[in-house]
N, C-alpha and C positions, 0 to 999 in steps of 0.2 A: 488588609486582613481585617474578618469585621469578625467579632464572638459572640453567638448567638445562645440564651436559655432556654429550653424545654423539659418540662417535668424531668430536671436533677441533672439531663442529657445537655453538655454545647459542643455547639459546633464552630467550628472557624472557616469561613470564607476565603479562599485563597485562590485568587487571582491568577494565573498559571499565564506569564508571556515568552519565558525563554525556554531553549533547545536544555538549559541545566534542569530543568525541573521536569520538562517532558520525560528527560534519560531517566529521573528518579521514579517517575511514574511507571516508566517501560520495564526499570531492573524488578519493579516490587510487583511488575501484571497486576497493577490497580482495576478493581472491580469500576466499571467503566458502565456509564448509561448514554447515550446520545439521542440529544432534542426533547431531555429533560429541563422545566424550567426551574432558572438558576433562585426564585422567590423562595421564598421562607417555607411556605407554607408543605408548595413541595418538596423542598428540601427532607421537612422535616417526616412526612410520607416517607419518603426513602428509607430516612433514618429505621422509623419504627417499623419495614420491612425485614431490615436485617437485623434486626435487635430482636426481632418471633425467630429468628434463625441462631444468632448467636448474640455472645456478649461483646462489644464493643469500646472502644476505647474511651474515655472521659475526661479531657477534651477530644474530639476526633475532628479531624483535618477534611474541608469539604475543597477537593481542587476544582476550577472551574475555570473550562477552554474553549476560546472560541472558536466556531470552525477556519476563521482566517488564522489564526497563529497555527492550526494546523496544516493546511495548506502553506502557509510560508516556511515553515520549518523542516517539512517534509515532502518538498518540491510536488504538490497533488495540483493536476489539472485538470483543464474538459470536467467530461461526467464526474470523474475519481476526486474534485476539489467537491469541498463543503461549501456550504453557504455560509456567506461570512459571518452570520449573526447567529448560526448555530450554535449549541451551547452544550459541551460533554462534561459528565460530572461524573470524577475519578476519585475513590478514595483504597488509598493502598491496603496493601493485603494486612500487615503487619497490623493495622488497625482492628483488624477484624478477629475475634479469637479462634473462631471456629471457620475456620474457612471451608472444609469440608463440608459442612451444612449450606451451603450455599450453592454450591459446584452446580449441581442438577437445578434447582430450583430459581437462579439466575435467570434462565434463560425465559422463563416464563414471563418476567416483566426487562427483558430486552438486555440485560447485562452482560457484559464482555470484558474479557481481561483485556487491557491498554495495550501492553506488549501482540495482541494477536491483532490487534486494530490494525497498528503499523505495520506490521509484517503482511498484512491481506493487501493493506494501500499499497506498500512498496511494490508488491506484485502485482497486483491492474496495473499501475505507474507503469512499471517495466512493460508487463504485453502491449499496452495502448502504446507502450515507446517503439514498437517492435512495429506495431503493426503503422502507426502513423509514417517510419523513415523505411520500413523496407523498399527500394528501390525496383522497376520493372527490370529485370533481366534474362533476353533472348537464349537460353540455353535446350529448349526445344527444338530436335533437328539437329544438334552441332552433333562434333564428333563426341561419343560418349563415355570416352576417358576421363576419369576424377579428375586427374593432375588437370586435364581440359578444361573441365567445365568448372575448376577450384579458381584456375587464372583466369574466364570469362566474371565470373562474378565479382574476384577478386577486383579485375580492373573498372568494371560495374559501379561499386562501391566508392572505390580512388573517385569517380566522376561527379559523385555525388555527396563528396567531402567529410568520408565515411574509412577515411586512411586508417583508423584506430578498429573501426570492426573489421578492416579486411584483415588485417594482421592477427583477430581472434580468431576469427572464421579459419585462416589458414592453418593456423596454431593447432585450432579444436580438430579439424579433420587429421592434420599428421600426425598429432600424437592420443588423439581417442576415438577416430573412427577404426569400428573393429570390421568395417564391413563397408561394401559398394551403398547399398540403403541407408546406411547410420552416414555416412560420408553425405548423400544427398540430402540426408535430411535437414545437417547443419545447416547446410548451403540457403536450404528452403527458409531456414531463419534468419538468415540475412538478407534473403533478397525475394523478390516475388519471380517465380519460375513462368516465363511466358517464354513466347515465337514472335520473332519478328515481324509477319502477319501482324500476332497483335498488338502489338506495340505499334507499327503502324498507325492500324486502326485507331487505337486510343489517343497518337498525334493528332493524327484526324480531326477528331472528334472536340480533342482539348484547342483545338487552332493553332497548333505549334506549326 
């Protein structure tokens, strides 16, 4: 922690490495800037941004994260991780007095609450998790019975060491599909809906 002067205003430096301090960021939706330099100078730009906005606390708390502690703490990969030496500067809301005066005008110099950060990563995370493991499965041409085509994929999945989604998958269709299409569609989220034709092919092709 370093305490920085500026005409009357300091700040403190704070180093942000663990999951306890990111939760305190996430519960207060800390006003959040990313691939802001963590220097003085900018720093202190910042500051006197939101201080033509509102009044501010005295000391006020400058949190500063890197994009690896994000990524490690928040399981981010491929595209969806940071660069390690990225640099997010978070200061919580409670700091801030007027938050309201900020809301709209944030956005113009790239500002975001902490809490929507994570919540947006966790979801790429998820679809890229969806799309990276959904497995090829022949249900094109079978018989076109749900219960059918639920134990095709179901067994799909089992093959592909995917035991814990087949048991969701089957879960989601019995007790929330309201319909023949809402039943399929689940299906379509767990697995990729092809024809034996293509899956062929794609052996083929991959040299299996």
């Amino acid at each position: 922690m370093r305490k920085i002067e500026k005409d009357n205003q300091e700040f403190m430096k704070i180093n942000v490495t663990t999951k306890d301090k990111l939760d305190e960021l996430y519960k207060s939706s800390a006003l959040t800037f990313t691939g802001v330099s963590e220097e003085t100078e900018s720093l202190n730009q910042m500051i006197d941004w939101i201080k033509e906005k509102s009044e501010i606390s005295n000391p006020i708390s400058i949190h500063i994260i890197k994009g690896e502690v994000m990524n490690d703490n928040y399981g981010l990969t491929g595209t969806n991780a940071y660069p390690k030496d990225l640099t997010l500067i978070s200061i919580k809301l409670e700091d801030i007095k007027n938050v309201n005066a900020i809301v709209i005008p944030r956005f113009e110099v790239g500002g975001r609450w902490f809490d929507d950060i994570v919540n947006n990563n966790a979801m790429r995370e998820e679809n890229n998790h969806l799309e990276r493991t959904k497995p090829k499965c022949a249900l094109i041409g079978e018989d076109g019975n749900i219960f059918n085509l639920m134990g095709i994929a179901s067994r799909t999945l089992k093959r592909n060491g995917m035991r814990e989604e087949s048991t969701e998958m089957c879960n989601r269709i019995t007790s929330d599909a309201k319909s023949y299409d809402e039943a399929l569609g689940i299906i379509g989220e767990y697995v990729e809906i092809t024809s034996r034709e293509e899956i062929e092919e794609w052996e083929n092709d991959e040299g299996y």
